[in-house]
One Martini backbone bead per residue (centre of mass of N, CA, C, O) as a GRO file, in nm:
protein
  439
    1UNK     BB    1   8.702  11.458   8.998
    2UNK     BB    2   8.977  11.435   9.156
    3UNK     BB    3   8.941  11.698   9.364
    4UNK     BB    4   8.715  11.568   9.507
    5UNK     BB    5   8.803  11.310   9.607
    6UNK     BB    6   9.070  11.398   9.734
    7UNK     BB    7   8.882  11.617   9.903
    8UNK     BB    8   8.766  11.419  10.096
    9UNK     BB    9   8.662  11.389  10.483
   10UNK     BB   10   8.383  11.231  10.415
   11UNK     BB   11   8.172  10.970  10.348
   12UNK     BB   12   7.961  11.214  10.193
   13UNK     BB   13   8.185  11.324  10.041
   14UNK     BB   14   8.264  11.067   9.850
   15UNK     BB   15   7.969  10.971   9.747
   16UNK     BB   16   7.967  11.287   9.592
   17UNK     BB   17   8.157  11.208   9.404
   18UNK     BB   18   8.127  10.950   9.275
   19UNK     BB   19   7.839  11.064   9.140
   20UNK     BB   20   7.990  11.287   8.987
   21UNK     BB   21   8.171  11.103   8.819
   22UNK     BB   22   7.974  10.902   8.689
   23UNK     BB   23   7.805  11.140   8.551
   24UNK     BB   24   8.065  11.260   8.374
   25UNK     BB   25   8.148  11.025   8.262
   26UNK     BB   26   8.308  10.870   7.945
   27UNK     BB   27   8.134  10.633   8.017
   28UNK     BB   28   7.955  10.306   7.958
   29UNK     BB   29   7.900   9.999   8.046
   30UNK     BB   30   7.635   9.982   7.835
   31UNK     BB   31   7.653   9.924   7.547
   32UNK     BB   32   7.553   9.596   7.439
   33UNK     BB   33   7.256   9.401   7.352
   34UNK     BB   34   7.254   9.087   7.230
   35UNK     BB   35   7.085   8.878   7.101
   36UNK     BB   36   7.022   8.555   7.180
   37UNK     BB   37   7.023   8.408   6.932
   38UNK     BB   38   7.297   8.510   6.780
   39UNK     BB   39   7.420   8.544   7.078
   40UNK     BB   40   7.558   8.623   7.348
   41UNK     BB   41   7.566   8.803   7.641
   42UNK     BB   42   7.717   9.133   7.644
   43UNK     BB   43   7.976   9.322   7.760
   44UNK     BB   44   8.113   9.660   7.698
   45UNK     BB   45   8.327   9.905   7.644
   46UNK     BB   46   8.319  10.237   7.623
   47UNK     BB   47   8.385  10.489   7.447
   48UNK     BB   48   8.393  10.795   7.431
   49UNK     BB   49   8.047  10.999   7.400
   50UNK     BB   50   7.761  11.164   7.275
   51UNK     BB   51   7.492  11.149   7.441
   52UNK     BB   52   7.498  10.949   7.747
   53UNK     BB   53   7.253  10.992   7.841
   54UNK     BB   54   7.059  10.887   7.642
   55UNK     BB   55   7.228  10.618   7.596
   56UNK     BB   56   7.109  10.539   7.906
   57UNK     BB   57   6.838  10.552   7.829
   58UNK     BB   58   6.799  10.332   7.674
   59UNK     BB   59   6.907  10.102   7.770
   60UNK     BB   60   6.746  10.091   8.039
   61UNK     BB   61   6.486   9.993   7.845
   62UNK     BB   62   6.637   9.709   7.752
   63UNK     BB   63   6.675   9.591   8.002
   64UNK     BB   64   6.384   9.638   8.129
   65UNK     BB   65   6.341   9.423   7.866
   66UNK     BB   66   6.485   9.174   8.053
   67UNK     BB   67   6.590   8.922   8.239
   68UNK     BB   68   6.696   8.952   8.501
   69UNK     BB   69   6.896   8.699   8.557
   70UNK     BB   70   7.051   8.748   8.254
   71UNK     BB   71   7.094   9.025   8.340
   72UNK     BB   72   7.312   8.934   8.602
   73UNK     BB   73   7.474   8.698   8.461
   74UNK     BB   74   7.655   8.875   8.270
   75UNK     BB   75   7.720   9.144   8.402
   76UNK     BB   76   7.897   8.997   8.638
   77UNK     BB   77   8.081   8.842   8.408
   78UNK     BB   78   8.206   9.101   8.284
   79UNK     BB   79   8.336   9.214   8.556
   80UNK     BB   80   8.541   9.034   8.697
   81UNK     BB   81   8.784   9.092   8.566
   82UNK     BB   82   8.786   9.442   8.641
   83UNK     BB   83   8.778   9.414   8.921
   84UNK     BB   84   9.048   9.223   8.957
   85UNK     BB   85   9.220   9.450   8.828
   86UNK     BB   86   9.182   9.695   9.035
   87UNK     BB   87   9.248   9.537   9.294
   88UNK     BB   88   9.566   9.508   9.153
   89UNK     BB   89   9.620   9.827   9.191
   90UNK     BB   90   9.517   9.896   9.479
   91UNK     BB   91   9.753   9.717   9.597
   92UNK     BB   92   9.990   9.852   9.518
   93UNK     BB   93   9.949  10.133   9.589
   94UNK     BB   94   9.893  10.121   9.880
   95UNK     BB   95  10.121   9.991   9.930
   96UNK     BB   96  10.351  10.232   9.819
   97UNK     BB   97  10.303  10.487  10.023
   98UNK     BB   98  10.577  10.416  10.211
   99UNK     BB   99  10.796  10.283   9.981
  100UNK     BB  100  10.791  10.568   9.868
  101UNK     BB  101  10.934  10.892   9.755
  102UNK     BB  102  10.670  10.873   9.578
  103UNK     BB  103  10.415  10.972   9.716
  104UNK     BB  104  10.213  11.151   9.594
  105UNK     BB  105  10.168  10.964   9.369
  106UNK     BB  106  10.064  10.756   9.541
  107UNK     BB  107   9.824  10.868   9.681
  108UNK     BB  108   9.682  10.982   9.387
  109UNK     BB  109   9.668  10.661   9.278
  110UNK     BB  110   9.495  10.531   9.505
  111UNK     BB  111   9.254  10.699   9.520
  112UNK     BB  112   9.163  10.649   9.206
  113UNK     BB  113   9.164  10.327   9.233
  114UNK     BB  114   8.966  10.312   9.462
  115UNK     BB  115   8.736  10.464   9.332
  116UNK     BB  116   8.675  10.280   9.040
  117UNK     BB  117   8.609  10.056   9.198
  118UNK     BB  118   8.348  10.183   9.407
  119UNK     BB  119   8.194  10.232   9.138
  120UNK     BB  120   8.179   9.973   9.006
  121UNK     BB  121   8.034   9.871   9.227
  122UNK     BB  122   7.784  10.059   9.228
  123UNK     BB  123   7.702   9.982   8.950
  124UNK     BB  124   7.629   9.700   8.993
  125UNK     BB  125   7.427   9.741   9.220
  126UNK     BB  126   7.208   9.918   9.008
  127UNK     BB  127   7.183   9.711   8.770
  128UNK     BB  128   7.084   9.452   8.979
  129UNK     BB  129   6.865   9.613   9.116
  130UNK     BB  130   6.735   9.873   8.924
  131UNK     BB  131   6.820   9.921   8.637
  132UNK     BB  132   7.049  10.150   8.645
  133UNK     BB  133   7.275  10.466   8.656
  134UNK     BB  134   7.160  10.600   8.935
  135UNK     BB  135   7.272  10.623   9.203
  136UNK     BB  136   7.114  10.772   9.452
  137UNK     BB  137   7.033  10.527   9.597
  138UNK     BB  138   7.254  10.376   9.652
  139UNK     BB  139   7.401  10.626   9.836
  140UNK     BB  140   7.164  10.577  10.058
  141UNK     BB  141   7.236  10.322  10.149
  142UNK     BB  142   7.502  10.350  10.189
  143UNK     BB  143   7.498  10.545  10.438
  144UNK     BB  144   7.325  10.413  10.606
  145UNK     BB  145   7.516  10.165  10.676
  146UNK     BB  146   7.736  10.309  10.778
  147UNK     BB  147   7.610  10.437  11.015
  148UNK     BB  148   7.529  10.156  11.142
  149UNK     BB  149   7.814  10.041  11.174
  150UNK     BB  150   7.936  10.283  11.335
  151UNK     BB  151   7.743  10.237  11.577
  152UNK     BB  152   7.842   9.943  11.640
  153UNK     BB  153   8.200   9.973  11.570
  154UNK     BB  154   8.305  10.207  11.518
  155UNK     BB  155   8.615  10.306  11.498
  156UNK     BB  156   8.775  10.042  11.367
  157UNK     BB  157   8.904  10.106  11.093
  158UNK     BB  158   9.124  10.345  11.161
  159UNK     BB  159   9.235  10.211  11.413
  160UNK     BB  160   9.350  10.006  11.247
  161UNK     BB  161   9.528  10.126  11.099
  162UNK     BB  162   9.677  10.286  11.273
  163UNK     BB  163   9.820  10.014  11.405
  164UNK     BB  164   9.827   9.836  11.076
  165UNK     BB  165   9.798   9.999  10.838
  166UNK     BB  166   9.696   9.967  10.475
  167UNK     BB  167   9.650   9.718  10.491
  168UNK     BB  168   9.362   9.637  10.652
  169UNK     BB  169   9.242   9.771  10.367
  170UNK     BB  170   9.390   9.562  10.191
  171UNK     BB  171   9.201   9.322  10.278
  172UNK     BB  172   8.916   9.421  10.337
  173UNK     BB  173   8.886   9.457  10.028
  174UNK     BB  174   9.011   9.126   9.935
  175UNK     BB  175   8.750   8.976  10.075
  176UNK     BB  176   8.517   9.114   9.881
  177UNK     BB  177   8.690   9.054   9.582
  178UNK     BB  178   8.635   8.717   9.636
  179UNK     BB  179   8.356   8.667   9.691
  180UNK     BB  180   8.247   8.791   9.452
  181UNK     BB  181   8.374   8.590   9.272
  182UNK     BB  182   8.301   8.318   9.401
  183UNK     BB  183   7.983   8.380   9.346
  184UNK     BB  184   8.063   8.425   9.040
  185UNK     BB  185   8.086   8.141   8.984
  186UNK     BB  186   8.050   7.891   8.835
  187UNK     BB  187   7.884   7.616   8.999
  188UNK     BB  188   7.844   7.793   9.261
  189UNK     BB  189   7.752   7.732   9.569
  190UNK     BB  190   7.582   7.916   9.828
  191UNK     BB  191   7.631   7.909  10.174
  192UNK     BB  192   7.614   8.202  10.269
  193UNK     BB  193   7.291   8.380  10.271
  194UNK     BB  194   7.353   8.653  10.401
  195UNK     BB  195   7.545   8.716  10.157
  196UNK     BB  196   7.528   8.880   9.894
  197UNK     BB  197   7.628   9.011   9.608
  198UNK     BB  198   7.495   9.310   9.707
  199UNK     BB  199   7.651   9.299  10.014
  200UNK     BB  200   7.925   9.283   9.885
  201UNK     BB  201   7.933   9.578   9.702
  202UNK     BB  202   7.867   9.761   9.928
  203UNK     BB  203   8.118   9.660  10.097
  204UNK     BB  204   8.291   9.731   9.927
  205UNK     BB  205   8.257  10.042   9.840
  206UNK     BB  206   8.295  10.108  10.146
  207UNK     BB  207   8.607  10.061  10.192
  208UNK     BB  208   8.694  10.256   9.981
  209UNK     BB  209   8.600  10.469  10.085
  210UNK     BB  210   8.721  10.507  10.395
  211UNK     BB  211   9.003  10.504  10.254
  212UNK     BB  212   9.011  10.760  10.155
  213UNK     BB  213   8.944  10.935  10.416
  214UNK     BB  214   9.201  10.823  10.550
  215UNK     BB  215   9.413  10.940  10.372
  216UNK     BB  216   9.312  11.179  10.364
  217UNK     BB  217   9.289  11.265  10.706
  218UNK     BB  218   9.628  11.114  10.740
  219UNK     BB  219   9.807  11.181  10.475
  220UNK     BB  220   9.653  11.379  10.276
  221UNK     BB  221   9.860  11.677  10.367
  222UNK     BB  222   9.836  11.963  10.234
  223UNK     BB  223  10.034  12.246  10.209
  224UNK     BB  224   9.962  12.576  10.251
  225UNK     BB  225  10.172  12.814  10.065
  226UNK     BB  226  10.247  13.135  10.020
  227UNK     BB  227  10.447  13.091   9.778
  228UNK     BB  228  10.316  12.920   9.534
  229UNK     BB  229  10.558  12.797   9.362
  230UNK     BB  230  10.512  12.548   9.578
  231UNK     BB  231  10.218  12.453   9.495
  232UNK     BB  232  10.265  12.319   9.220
  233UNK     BB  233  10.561  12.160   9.244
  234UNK     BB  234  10.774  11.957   9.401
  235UNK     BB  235  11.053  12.049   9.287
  236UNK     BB  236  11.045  12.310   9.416
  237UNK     BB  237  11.061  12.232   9.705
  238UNK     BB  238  11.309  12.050   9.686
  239UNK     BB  239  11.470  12.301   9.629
  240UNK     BB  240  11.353  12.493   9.889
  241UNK     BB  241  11.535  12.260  10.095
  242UNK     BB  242  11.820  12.286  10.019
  243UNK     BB  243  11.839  12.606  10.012
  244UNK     BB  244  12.024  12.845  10.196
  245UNK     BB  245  11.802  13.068  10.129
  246UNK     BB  246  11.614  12.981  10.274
  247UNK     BB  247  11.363  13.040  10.507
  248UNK     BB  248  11.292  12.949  10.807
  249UNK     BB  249  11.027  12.963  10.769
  250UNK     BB  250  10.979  12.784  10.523
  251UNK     BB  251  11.095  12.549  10.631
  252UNK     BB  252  10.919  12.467  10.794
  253UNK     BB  253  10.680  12.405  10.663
  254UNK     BB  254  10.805  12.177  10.483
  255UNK     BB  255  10.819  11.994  10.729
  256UNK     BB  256  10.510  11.949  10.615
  257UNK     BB  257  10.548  11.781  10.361
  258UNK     BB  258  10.440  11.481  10.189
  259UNK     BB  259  10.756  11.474  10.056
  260UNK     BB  260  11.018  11.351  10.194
  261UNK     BB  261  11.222  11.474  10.004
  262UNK     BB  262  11.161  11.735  10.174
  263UNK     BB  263  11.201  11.670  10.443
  264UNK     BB  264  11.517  11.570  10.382
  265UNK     BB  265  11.622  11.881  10.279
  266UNK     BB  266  11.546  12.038  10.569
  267UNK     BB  267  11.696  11.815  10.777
  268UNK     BB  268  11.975  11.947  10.639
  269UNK     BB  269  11.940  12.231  10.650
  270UNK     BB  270  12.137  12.513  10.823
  271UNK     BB  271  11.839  12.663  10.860
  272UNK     BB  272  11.688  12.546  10.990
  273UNK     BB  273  11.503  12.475  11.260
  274UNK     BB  274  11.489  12.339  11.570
  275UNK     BB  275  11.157  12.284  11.578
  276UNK     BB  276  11.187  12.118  11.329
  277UNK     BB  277  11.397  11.901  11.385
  278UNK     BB  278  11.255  11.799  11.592
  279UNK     BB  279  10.994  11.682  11.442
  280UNK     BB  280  11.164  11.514  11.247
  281UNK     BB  281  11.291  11.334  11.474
  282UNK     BB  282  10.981  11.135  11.449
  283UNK     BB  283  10.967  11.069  11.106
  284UNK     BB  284  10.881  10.792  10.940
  285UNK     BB  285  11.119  10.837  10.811
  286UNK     BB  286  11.450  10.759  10.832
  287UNK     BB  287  11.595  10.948  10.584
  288UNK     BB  288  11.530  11.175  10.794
  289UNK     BB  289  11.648  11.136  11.034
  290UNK     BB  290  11.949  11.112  10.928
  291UNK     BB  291  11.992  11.426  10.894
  292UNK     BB  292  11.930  11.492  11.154
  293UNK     BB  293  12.189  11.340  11.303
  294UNK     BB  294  12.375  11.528  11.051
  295UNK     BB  295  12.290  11.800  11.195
  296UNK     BB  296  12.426  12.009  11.368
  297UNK     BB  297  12.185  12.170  11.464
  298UNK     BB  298  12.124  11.950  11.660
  299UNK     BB  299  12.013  11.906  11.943
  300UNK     BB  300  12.126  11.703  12.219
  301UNK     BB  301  11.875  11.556  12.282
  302UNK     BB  302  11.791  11.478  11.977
  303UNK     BB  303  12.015  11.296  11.971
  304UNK     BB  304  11.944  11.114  12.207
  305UNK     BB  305  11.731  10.983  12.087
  306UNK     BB  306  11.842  10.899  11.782
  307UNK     BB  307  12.025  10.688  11.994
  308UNK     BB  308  11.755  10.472  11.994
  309UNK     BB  309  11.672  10.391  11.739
  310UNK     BB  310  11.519  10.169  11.516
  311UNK     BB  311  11.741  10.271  11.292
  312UNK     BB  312  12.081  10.199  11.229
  313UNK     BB  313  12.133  10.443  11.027
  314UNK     BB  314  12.078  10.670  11.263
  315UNK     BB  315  12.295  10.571  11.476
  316UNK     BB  316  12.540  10.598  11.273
  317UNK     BB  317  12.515  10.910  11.248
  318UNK     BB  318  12.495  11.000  11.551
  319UNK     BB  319  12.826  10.891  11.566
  320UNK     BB  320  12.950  11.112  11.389
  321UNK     BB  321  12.885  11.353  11.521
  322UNK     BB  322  13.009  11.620  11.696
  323UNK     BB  323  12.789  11.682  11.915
  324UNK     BB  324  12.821  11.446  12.066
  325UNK     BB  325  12.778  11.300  12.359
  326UNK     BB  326  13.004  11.098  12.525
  327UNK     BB  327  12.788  10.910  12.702
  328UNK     BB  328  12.639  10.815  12.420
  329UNK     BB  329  12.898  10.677  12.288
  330UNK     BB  330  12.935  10.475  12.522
  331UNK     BB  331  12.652  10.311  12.428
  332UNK     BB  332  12.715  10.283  12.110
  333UNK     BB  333  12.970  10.073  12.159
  334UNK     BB  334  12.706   9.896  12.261
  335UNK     BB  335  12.619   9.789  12.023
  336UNK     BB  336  12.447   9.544  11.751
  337UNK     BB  337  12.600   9.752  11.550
  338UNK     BB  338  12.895   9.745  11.364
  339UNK     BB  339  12.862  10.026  11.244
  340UNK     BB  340  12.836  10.178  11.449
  341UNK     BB  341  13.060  10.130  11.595
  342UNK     BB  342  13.252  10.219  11.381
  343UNK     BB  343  13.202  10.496  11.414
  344UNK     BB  344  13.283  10.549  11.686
  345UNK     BB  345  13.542  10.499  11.629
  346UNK     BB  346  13.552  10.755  11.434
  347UNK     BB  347  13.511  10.965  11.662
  348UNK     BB  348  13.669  11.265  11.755
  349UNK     BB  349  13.486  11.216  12.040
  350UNK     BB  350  13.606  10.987  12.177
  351UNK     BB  351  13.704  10.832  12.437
  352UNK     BB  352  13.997  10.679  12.548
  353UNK     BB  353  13.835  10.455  12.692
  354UNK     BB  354  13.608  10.375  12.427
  355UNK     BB  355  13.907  10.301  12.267
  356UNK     BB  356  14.051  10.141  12.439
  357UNK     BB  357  13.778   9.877  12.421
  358UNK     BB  358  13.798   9.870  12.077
  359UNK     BB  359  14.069   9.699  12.043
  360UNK     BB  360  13.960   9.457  12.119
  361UNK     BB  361  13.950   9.166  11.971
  362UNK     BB  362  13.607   9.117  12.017
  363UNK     BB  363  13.501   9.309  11.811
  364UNK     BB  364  13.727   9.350  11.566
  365UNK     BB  365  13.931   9.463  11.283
  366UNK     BB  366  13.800   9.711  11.185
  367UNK     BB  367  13.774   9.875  11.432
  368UNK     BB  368  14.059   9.891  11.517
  369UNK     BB  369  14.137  10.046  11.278
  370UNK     BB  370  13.975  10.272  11.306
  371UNK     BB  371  14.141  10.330  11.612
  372UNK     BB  372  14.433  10.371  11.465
  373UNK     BB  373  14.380  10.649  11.327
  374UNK     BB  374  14.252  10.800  11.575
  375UNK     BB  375  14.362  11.104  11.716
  376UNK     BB  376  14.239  11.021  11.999
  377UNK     BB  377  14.412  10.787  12.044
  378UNK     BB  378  14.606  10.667  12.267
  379UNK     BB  379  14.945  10.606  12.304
  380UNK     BB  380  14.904  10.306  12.482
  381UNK     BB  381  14.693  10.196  12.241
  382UNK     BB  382  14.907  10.204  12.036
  383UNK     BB  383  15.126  10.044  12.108
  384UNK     BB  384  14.921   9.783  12.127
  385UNK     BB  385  14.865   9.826  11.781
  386UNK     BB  386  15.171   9.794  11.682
  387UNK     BB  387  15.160   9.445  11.749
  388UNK     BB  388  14.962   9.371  11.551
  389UNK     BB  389  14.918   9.155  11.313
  390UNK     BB  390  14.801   9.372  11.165
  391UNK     BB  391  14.923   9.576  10.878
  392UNK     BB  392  14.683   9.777  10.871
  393UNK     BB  393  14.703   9.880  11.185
  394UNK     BB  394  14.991   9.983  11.171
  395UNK     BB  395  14.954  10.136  10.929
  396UNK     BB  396  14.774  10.349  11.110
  397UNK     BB  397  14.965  10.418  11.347
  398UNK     BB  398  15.178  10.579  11.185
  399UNK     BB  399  14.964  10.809  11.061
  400UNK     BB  400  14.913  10.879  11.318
  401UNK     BB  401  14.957  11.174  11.499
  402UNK     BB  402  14.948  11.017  11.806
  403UNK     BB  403  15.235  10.910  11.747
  404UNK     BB  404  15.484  10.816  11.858
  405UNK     BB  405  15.845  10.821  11.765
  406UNK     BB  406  15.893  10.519  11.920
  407UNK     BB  407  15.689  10.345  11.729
  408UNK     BB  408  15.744  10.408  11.493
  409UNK     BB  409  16.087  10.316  11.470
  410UNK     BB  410  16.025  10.006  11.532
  411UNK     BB  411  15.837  10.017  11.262
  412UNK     BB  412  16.072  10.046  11.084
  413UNK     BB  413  16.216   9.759  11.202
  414UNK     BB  414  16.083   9.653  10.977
  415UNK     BB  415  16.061   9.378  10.714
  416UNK     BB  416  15.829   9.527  10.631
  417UNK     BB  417  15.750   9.687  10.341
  418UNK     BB  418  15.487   9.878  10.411
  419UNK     BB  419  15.602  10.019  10.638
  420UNK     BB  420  15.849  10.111  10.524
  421UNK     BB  421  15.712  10.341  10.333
  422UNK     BB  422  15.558  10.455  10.460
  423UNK     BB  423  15.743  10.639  10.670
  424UNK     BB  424  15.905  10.741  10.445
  425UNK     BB  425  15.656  10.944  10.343
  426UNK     BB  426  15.631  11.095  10.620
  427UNK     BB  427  15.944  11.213  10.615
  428UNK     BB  428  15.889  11.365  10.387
  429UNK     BB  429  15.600  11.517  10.443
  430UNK     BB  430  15.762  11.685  10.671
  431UNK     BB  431  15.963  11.817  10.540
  432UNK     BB  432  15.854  11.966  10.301
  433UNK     BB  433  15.648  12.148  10.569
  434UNK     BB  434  15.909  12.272  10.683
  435UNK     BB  435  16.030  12.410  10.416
  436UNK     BB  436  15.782  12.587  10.374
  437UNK     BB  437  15.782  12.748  10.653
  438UNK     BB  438  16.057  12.888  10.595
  439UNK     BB  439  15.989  13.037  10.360
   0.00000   0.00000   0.00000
C-alpha cells in the first residue's frame, strides 16, 4: 500500500495506488445499518475481518434498498468528524515538512495522511453517487476531470507550489475541507448549487492526489546508493557523511540525500568534493549552507556567495573561516548584522584597516572588545583602545600579544586592580616560558 503510493509519478499512478490500497484495506466504511424504527441510523469504522469482499457485498445489497437520501444524509454525517480530523493530520505533516531535521518521516507521513483522506473522499463520493465500495468508476470520473481542468488551467498547480511552497496544496486542500462541512450541517441552505456536494468530494480527492505526485516528483527524490547498507535506514547515511573514510564518491552522492541532517554532515566533512560544496552552498536548508561556509576546503567564489546569503547565521560562519578573503571581510563589516560584525571582528585575518574602523565607538562596545584581543589588531589602534573606558577592553589590550610593552607598562601603572593582576599573571607566564625554553 504504501510503496505504491509513494513512488508513483503521475496522477493516473496515485489513483491506481489508491483503488488498490481501497481493494487491500483491512477496513470496512459501513459496519451495520440499524433499522430505523429501533435507533437512528449509524455508520461506524470496522476493525480488520476476515470475508471483507462478502461482507461488502451484504452491505452494498443492503445500502440499495435504504432509501438514497436517508442513506446520504447518514452516511455523510458520520463521516464528518473523520474528514475533518484527517484533514488536521495532513495539515500539520505538510507545514511539517520544511520545518523539521526529520524530513523522511515527515514526507513519508504526509504523503500517507493525504492518500487516506483522498480515498476517504472517494469512498464517500462513491457510496453517495454508486452505492457501491468499487472505486473504479470514481477514478474513471476523477481522472476524465483531471485530464479536463489541466487541459483549461494547465500546470498551475504545481507552478503555485513551485512559487509558494506546499501551503499552496493545504490551502486548497482546506478549502475543499471546509465546502464539505459547511454543505453538510444541519439546516443550511446550499447558496452555490453549482458546486454539490458530490464535485466537493471529486475536488477534495483531487487535490490530495496531485499533492502526493507533487511531494513524489519534487520533494521525495530517494537516491539509490551503491552501497546497499546506505538504502536501508538513515542513521546509516548520518553516519556515512560524517566519518573521514567515506570516499569521495560516496560523499558526493549523500549530497542529494532527502534528510538534511546527511547533507549537514556531508558539509562538513573534510573530503567531500569541491563540486559537492558548490551544489551544497545553495541547499534549501540553512544549516546545510552553515557547515558550508565552515569548511577549510570550500573555494573562495563559494564562500563570496555565501557572503550574501539571506540567512544571518551564514554570512556569520563565512566570516570567521581563514580562508575568506580580505575584500570579503571588508563588506561584511558593514553587515546589519552585529553577529557577523562580531565575527568579522574576531578573525584574524580582517586587515588592519577594518579593524581600525571597528573600533570606533559607534559600532558597540562588544565588537571593540573583540578587536582589542584581535592578534592582528595593529598598535596604533590598540594604544587608543588602551584609554578606553571599559575595563574589560583594556584588559583584552593588556593580552593581545600585538600589544607594545610601553602601552602594558602604562596601563599597570592603573590603579584598577583587575588590570594590574592581569598583568602580574602575563609577566609571570612570560618568565615561566623563558625559564622552560633555558633548560
Amino acid at each position: 500500500m504504501g510503496a505504491n503510493i509513494k513512488e508513483a509519478k503521475t496522477f493516473e499512478e496515485a489513483i491506481e495506488a489508491i483503488v488498490e490500497m481501497s481493494k487491500s484495506s483491512a477496513r470496512c466504511e459501513l459496519d451495520q445499518i440499524h433499522d430505523k424504527d429501533s435507533s437512528a441510523l449509524v455508520l461506524r469504522m470496522s476493525k480488520a475481518i476476515k470475508g471483507i469482499e462478502e461482507r461488502k457485498k451484504k452491505l452494498e445489497k443492503e445500502i440499495a434498498s435504504r432509501d438514497s437520501k436517508e442513506v446520504n444524509e447518514v452516511f455523510i454525517k458520520s463521516l464528518r468528524t473523520h474528514i475533518e480530523w484527517m484533514f488536521g493530520c495532513v495539515s500539520i505533516k505538510i507545514a511539517s515538512i520544511k520545518n523539521s531535521w526529520k524530513e523522511i518521516e515527515n514526507i513519508e507521513e504526509s504523503i500517507l495522511f493525504t492518500a487516506l483522506l483522498a480515498a476517504k473522499a472517494m469512498r464517500t463520493f462513491n457510496i453517495i453517487t454508486f452505492k457501491s465500495f468499487d472505486l473504479n468508476l470514481t477514478a474513471e470520473r476523477m481522472i476524465s476531470i483531471y485530464r479536463k481542468k489541466n487541459a483549461d488551467y494547465g500546470n498551475s498547480f504545481d507552478q503555485s507550489i513551485a512559487e509558494d511552497g506546499l501551503l499552496v496544496a493545504k490551502i486548497r486542500i482546506g478549502d475543499k475541507v471546509r465546502r464539505f462541512l459547511s454543505l453538510t450541517k444541519e439546516g443550511v441552505e446550499v447558496q452555490v448549487k453549482e458546486e454539490s456536494i458530490s464535485d466537493t468530494l471529486l475536488d477534495l480527492a483531487n487535490y490530495c492526489l496531485m499533492t502526493i505526485v507533487y511531494i513524489n516528483n519534487h520533494i521525495n527524490k530517494k537516491v539509490k546508493y551503491e552501497d546497499e547498507e546506505l538504502n536501508k535506514w538513515p542513521i546509516y547515511r548520518r553516519c556515512a557523511a560524517v566519518k573521514i573514510s567515506t570516499s569521495p564518491s560516496t560523499l558526493g552522492q549523500l549530497a542529494n540525500d532527502i534528510d538534511c541532517v546527511v547533507r549537514k554532515g556531508v558539509a562538513a566533512n573534510p573530503n567531500t568534493p569541491v563540486e559537492a560544496l558548490q551544489q551544497l552552498a545553495k541547499d534549501d536548508e540553512y544549516i546545510v549552507r552553515m557547515e558550508v561556509a565552515r569548511n577549510r576546503n570550500t573555494p573562495k567564489e563559494t564562500l563570496e556567495q555565501l557572503a550574501k546569503d539571506t540567512a544571518f547565521p551564514v554570512r556569520r560562519i563565512v566570516a570567521i573561516n581563514p580562508n575568506i578573503p580580505s575584500e570579503i571581510l571588508r563588506e561584511l563589516a558593514n553587515d546589519f548584522d552585529i553577529d557577523v560584525i562580531k565575527s568579522v571582528a574576531a578573525n584574524k585575518n580582517t586587515p588592519e584597516e577594518v579593524l581600525g574602523h571597528l573600533a570606533n565607538e559607534i559600532v558597540g562596545i562588544d565588537v571593540i572588545r573583540i578587536v582589542a584581543s584581535n592578534p592582528n589588531t595593529p598598535a596604533e589602534t590598540l594604544k587608543k583602545l588602551a584609554t578606553n573606558d571599559d575595563i574589560y577592553v583594556r584588559m583584552n589590550v593588556v593580552v593581545n600579544p600585538n600589544t607594545p610593552s610601553f602601552i602594558i607598562e602604562k596601563l599597570a601603572k592603573e590603579s584598577d586592580k583587575y588590570i594590574s593582576k592581569q598583568i602580574e599573571k602575563i609577566k609571570y607566564l612570560k618568565k615561566e616560558l623563558l625559564s622552560i625554553n633555558q633548560n
